[in-house]
VEXLO-716365 format. One record per residue (C-alpha): residue number from 1; residue in one letter; x, y, z. Coordinates in nm, 4 decimals. Last residue first. Layout:
N
+------+------+----------+----------+----------+
! resi ! resn !       xx !       yy !       zz !
+------+------+----------+----------+----------+
!  NUM !    A !        X !        Y !        Z !
...
+------+------+----------+----------+----------+
***
This chain:
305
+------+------+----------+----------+----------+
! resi ! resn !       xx !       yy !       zz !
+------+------+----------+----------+----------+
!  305 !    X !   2.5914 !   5.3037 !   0.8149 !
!  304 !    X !   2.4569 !   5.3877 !   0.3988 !
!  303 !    X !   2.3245 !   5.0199 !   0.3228 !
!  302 !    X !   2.5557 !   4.8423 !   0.0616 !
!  301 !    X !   2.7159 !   4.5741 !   0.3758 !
!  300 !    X !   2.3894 !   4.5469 !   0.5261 !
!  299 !    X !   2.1750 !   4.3825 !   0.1914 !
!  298 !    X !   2.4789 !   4.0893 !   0.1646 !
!  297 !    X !   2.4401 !   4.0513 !   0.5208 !
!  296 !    X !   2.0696 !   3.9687 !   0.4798 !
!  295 !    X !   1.8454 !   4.2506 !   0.6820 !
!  294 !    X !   1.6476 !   4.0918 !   0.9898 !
!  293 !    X !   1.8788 !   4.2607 !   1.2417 !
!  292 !    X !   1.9779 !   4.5755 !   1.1066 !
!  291 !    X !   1.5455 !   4.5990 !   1.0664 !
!  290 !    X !   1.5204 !   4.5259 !   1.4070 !
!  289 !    X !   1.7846 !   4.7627 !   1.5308 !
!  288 !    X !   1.6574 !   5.0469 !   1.2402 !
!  287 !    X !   1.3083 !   5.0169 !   1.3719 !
!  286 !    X !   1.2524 !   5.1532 !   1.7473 !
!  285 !    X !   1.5502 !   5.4443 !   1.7176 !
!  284 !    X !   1.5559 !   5.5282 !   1.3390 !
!  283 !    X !   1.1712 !   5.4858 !   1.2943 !
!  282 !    X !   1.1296 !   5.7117 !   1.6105 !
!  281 !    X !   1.3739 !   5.9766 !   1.4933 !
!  280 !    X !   1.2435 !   5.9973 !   1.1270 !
!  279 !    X !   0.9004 !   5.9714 !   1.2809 !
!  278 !    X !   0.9628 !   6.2888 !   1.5088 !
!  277 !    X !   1.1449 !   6.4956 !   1.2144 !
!  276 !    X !   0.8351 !   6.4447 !   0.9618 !
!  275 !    X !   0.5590 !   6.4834 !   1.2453 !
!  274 !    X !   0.3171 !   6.2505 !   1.1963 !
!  273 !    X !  -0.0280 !   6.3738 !   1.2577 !
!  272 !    X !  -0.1680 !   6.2964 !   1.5751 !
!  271 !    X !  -0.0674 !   6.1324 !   1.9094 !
!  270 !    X !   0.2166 !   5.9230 !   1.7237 !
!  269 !    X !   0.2917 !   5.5676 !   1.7137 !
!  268 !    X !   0.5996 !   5.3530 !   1.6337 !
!  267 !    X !   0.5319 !   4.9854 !   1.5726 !
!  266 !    X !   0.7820 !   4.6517 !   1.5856 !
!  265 !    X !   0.8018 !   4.3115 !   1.4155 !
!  264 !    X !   0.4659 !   4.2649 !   1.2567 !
!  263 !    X !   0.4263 !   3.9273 !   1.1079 !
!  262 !    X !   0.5543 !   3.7707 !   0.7738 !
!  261 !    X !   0.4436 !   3.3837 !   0.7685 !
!  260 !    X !   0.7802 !   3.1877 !   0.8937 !
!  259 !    X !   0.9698 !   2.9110 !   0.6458 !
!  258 !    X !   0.9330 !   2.5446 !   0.7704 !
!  257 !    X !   1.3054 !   2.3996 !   0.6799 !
!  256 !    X !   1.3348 !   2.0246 !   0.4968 !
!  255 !    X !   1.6745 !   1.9307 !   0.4838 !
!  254 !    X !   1.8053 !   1.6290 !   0.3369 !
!  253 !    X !   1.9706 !   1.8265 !   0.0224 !
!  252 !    X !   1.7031 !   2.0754 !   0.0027 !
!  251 !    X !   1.3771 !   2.1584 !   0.1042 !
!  250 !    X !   1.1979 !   2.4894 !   0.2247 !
!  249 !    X !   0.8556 !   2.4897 !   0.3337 !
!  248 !    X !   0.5970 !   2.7633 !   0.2777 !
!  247 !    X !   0.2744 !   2.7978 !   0.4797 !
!  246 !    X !  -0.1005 !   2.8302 !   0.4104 !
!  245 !    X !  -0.2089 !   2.4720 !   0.5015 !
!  244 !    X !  -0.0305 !   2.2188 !   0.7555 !
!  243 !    X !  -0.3138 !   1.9836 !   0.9723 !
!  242 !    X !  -0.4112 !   1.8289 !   0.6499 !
!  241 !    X !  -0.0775 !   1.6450 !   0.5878 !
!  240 !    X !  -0.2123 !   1.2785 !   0.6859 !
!  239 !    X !  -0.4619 !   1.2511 !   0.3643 !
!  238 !    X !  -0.1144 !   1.2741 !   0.1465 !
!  237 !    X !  -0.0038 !   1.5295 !  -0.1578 !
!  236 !    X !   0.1834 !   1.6943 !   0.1316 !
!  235 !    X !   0.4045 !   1.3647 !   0.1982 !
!  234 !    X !   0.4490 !   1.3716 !  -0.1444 !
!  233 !    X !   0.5688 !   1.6872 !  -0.1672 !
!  232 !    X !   0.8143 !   1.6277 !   0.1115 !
!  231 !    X !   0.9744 !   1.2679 !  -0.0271 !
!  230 !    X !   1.0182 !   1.5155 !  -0.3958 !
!  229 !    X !   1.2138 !   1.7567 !  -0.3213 !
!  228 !    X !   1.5293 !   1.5000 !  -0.2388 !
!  227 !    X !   1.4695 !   1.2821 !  -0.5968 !
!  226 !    X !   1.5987 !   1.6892 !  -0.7678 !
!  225 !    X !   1.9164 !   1.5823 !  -0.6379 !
!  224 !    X !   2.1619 !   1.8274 !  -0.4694 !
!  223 !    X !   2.2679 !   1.6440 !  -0.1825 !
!  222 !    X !   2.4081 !   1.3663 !  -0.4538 !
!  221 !    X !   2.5620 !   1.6097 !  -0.6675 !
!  220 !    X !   2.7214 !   1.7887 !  -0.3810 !
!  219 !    X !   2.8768 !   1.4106 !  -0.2513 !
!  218 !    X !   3.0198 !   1.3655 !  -0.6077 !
!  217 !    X !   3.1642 !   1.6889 !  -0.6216 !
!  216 !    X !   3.1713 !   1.8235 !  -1.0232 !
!  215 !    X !   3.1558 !   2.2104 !  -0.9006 !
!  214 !    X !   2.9395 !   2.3621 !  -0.6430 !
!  213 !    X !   2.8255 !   2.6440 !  -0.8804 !
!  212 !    X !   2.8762 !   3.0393 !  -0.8364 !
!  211 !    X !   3.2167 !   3.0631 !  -1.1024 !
!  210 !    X !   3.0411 !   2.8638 !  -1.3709 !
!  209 !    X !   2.7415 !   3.0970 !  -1.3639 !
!  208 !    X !   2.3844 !   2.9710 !  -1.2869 !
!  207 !    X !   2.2117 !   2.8360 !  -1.6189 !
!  206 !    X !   2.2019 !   2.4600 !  -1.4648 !
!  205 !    X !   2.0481 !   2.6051 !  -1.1731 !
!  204 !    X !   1.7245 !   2.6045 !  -1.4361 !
!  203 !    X !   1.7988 !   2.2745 !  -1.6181 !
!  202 !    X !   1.8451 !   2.0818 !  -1.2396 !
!  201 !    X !   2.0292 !   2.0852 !  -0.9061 !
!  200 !    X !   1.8225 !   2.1428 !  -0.6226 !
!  199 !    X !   1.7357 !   2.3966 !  -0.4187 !
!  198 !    X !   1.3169 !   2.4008 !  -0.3513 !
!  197 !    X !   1.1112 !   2.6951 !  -0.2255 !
!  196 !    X !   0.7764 !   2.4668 !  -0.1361 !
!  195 !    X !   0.4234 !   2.6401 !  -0.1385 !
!  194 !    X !   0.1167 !   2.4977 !   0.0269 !
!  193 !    X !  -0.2359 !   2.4506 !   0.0257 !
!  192 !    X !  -0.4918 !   2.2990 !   0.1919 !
!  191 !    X !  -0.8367 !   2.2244 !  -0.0164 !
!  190 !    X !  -1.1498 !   2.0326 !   0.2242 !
!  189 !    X !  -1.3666 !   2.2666 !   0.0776 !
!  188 !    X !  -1.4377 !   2.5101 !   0.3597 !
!  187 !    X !  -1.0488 !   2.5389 !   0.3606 !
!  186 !    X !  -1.0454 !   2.7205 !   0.0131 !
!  185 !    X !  -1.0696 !   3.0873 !   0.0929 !
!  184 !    X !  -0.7658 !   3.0828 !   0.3650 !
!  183 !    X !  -0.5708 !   2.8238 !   0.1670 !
!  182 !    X !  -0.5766 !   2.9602 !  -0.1170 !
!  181 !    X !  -0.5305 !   3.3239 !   0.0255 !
!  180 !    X !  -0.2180 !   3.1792 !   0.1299 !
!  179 !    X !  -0.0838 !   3.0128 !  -0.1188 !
!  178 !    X !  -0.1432 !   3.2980 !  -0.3627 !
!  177 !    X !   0.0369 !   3.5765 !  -0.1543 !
!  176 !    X !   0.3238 !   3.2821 !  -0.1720 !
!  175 !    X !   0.3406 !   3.2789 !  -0.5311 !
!  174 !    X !   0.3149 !   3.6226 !  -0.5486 !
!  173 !    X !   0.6752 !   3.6172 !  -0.3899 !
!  172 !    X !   0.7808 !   3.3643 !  -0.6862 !
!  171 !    X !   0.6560 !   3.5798 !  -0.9527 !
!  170 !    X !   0.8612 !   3.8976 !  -0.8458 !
!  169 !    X !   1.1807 !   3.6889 !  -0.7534 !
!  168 !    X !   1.1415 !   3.5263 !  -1.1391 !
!  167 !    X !   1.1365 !   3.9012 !  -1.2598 !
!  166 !    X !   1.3975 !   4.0897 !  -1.0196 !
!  165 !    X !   1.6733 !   3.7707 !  -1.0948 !
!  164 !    X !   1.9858 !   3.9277 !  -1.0457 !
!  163 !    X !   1.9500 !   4.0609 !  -0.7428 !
!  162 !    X !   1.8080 !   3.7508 !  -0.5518 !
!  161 !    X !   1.5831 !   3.8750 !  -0.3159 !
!  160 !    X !   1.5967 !   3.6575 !   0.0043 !
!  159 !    X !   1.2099 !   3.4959 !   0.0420 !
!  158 !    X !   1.1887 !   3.5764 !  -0.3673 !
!  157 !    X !   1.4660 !   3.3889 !  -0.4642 !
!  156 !    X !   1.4716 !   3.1350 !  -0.2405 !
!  155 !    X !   1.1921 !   2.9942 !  -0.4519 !
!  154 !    X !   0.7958 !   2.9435 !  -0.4268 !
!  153 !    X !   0.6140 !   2.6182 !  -0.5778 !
!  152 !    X !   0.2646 !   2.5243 !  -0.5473 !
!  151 !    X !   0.0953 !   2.2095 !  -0.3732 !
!  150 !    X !  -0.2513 !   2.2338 !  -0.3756 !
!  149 !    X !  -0.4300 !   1.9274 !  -0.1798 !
!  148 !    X !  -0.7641 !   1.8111 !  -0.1337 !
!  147 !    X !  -0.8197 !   1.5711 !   0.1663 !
!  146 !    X !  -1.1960 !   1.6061 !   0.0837 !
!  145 !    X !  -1.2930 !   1.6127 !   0.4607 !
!  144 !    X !  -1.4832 !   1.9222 !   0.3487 !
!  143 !    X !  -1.7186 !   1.7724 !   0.1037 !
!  142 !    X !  -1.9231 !   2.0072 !  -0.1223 !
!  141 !    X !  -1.7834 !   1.8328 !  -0.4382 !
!  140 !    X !  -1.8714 !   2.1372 !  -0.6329 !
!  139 !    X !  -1.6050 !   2.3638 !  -0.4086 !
!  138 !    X !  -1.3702 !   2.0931 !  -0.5412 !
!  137 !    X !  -1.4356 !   2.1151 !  -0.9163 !
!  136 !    X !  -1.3864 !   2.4793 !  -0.8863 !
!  135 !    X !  -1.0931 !   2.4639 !  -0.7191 !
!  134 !    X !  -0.9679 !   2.2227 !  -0.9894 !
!  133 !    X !  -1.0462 !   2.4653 !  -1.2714 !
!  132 !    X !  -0.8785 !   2.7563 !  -1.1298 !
!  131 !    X !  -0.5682 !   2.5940 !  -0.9721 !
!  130 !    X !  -0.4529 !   2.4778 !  -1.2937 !
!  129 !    X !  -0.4330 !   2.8178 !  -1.4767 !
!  128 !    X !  -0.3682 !   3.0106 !  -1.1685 !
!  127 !    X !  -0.0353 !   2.8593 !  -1.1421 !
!  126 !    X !   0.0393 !   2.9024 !  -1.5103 !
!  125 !    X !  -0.1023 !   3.2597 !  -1.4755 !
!  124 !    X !   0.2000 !   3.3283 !  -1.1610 !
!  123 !    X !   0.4802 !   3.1600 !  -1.2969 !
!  122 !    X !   0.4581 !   3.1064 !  -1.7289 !
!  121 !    X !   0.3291 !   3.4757 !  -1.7133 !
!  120 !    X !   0.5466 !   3.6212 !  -1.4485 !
!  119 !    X !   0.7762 !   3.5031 !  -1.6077 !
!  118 !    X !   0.7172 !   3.5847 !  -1.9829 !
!  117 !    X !   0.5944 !   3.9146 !  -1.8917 !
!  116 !    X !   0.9181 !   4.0283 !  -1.7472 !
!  115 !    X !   1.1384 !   3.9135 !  -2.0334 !
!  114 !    X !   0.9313 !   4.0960 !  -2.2735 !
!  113 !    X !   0.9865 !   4.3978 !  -2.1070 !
!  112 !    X !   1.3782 !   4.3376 !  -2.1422 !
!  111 !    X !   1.5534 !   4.3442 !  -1.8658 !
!  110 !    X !   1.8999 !   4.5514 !  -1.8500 !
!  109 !    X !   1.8118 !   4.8358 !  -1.5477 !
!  108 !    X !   1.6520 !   4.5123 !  -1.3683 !
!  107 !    X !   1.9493 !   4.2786 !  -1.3311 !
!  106 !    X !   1.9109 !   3.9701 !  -1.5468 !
!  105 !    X !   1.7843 !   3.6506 !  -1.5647 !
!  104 !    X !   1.5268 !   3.5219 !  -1.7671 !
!  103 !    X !   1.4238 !   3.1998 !  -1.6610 !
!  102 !    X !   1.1286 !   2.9331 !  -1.6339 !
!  101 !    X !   0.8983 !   2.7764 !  -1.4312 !
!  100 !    X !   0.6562 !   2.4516 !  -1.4487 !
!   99 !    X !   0.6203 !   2.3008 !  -1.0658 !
!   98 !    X !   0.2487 !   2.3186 !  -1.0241 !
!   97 !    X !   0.1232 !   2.0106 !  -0.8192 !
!   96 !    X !  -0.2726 !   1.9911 !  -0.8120 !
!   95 !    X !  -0.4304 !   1.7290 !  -0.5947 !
!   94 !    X !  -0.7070 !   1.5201 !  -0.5597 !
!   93 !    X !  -0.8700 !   1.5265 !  -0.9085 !
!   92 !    X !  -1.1776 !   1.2264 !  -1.0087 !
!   91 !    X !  -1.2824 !   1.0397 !  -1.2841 !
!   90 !    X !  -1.0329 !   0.8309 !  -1.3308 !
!   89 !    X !  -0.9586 !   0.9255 !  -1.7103 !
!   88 !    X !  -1.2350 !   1.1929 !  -1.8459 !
!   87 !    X !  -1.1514 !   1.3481 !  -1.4841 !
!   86 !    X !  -0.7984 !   1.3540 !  -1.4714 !
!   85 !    X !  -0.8458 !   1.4600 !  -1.8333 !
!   84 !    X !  -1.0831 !   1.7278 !  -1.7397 !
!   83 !    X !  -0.8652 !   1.8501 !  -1.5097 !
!   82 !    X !  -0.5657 !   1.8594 !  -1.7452 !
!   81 !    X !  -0.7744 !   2.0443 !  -2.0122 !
!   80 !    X !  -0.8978 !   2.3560 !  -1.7929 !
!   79 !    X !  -0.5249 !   2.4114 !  -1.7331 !
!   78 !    X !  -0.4249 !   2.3784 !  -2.1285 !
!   77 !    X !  -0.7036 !   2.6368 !  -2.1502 !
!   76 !    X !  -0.5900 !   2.8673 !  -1.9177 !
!   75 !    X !  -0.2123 !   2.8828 !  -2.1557 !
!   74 !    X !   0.0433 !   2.9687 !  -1.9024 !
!   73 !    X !   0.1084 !   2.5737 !  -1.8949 !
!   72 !    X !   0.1502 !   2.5748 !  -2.2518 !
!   71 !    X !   0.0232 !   2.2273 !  -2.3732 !
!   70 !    X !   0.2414 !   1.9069 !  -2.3491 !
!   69 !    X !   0.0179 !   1.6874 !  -2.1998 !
!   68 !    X !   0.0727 !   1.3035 !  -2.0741 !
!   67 !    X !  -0.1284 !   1.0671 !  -1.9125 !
!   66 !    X !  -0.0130 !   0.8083 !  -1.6139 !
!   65 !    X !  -0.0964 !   0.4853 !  -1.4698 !
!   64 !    X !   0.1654 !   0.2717 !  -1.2245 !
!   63 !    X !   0.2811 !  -0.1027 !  -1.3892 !
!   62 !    X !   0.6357 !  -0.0082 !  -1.4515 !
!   61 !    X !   0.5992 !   0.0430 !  -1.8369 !
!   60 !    X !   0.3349 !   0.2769 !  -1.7294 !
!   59 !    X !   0.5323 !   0.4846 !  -1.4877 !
!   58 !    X !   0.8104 !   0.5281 !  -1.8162 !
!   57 !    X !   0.5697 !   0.5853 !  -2.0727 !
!   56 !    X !   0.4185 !   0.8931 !  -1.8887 !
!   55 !    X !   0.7807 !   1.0398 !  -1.7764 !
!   54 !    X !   0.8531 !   0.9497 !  -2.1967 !
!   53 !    X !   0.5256 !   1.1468 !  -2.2949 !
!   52 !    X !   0.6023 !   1.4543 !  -2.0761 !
!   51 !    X !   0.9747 !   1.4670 !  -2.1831 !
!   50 !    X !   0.8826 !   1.4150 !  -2.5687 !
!   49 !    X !   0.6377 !   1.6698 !  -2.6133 !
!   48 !    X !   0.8706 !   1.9393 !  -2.6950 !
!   47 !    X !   0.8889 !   2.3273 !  -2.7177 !
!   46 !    X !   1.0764 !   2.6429 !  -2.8436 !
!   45 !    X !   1.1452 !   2.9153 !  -2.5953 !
!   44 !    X !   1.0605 !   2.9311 !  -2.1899 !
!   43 !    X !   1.3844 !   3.0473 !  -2.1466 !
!   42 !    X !   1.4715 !   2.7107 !  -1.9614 !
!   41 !    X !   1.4128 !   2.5774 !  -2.3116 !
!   40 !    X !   1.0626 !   2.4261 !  -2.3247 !
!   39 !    X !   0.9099 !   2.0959 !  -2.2821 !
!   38 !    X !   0.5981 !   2.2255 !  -2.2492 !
!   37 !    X !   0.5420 !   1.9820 !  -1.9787 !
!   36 !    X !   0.2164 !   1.8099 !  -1.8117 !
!   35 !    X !   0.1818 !   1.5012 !  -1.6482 !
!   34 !    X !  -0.1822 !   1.3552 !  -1.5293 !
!   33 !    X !  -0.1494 !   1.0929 !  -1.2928 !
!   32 !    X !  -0.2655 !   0.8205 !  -1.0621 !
!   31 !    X !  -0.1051 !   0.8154 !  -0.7390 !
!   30 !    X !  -0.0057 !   0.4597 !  -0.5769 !
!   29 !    X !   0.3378 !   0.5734 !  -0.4070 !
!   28 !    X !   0.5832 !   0.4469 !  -0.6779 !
!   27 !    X !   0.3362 !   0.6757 !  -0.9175 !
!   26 !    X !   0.4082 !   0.9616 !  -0.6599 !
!   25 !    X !   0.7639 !   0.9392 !  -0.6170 !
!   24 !    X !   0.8251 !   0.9059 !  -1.0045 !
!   23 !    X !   0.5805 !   1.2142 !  -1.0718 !
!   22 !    X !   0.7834 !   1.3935 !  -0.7401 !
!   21 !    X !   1.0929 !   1.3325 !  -0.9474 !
!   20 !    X !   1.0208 !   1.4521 !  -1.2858 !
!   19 !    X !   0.8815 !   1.7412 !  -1.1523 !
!   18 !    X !   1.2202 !   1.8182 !  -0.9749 !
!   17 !    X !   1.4322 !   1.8201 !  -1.2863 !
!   16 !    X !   1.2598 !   1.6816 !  -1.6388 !
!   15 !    X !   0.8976 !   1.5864 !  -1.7687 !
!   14 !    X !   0.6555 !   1.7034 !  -1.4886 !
!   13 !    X !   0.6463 !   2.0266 !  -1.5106 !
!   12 !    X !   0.3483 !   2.0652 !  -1.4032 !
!   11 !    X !   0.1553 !   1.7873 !  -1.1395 !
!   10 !    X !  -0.1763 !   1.6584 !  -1.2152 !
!    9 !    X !  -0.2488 !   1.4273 !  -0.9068 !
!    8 !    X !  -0.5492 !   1.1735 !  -0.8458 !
!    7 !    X !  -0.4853 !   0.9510 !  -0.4954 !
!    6 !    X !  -0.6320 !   0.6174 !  -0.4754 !
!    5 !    X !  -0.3004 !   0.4889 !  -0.2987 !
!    4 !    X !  -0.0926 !   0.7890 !  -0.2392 !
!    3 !    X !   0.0807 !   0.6799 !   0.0801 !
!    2 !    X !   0.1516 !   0.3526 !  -0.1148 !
!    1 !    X !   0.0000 !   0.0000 !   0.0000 !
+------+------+----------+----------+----------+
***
């Protein structure tokens, strides 16, 4: 008996990296599935059906039961379709996994327009475009015990503002703002969600600099598997995660980290109107220590002491 025994997924990005892991994971753990890639550049350019089909071929060849789809992600209808052929195929949808992301990195006085859009298009609308359709099949089921499960991905990126990626960063952090108000309007229905900030080694890190990767270590290749995100996703995509909902976990190597929700830190008050000379003094004495405290080192050493 598998931990996902009866369990219907459609999980994004599911051809290569850390998509093609958790599909793997899941089918080993009972799941069946609906796998969708582009099978795009890590730009987001050209595209492929081969990766989705062969992830399919492979978990049928080993006895587990998988479809394939190789629509644009950021497309609404390619969303629409994947429920309906979890549907059409076992007739039912228990959790959505959206993994599919791309890059275009550069600092923000060189990026193109069209380099914004594209992220936040393939990030943010190709999480919508799955989540859409399935919530709406899930408020219809009217069953709060559903054990429904949305399981979106975040990055590092956005919780520590990677310079040189102002676009992906951007779409990542409303990633999170999604999460959450998923899992605040969608509890009635039985729906948690959650958001996972992964590191691991795969097409995307693959487009990192020479001179800011771990090199050809053995042991670093190992820690850095995409087959490490995957154990915690499919723990989520589980009836026993339904206590955890709104919150974003970190994973990599053999670490799993549970990330904090922002909360207020400090408040100045005035009796009245602010006073432009008071609140510079308060903010200076009552914030600045928290806000030395909380700033990245890398953030510190450019701020004006």
């Amino acid at each position: 008996m598998g931990s996902l025994d009866g369990r219907v997924a459609i999980i994004t990005g599911a051809g290569r990296g850390i998509g093609a892991s958790i599909s793997r994971m899941f089918a080993q753990q009972g799941a069946r599935l609906v796998l969708n890639d582009l099978g795009a550049g890590p730009d987001g350019s050209g595209g492929d059906a081969g990766p989705a089909e062969a992830i399919a071929r492979e978990i049928s060849d080993l006895g587990g039961q998988a479809v394939s789809d190789s629509g644009d992600i950021a497309d609404t209808a390619t969303g629409r379709r994947l429920v309906e052929l979890a549907l059409e195929n076992y007739g039912q949808l228990d959790v959505v996994v959206n993994v599919a992301g791309i890059l275009r990195d550069k600092m923000i006085f060189n990026l193109p327009e069209e380099d914004w859009d594209a992220v936040i298009r393939v990030h943010l609308r190709g999480h919508f475009s799955t989540i859409k359709p399935a919530a709406a099949y899930w408020r219809q089921q009217r069953n709060p015990e559903g054990n429904y499960r949305i399981i979106n991905f975040t990055s590092d990126s956005a919780l520590q503002g990677s310079p040189g990626q102002p676009n992906y960063a951007a779409a990542k952090m409303g990633i999170i703002g999604l999460t959450a108000s998923l899992a605040n309007g969608l509890a009635r229905y039985g729906v948690t969600a959650n958001a996972i900030a992964p590191g691991a080694a795969t097409r995307l890190t693959a487009t990192v600099p020479d001179d800011k990767k771990l090199g050809e270590d053995p042991a670093a290749e190992a820690l850095m598997s995409p087959d490490n995100i995957a154990p915690i996703v499919t723990y989520l995509a589980g009836t026993e995660s339904g206590w955890l909902s709104g919150r974003t976990l970190g994973a990599s190597g053999y670490d799993v980290r549970l990330w904090n929700n922002p909360e207020v830190v400090e408040t100045v008050s005035s009796d009245g109107p602010w006073d432009l000379a008071d609140l510079g003094e308060k903010l200076t004495k009552s914030f600045r220590p928290k806000a030395d405290g909380l700033h990245p080192s890398i953030f510190m050493a450019q701020l004006p002491q």
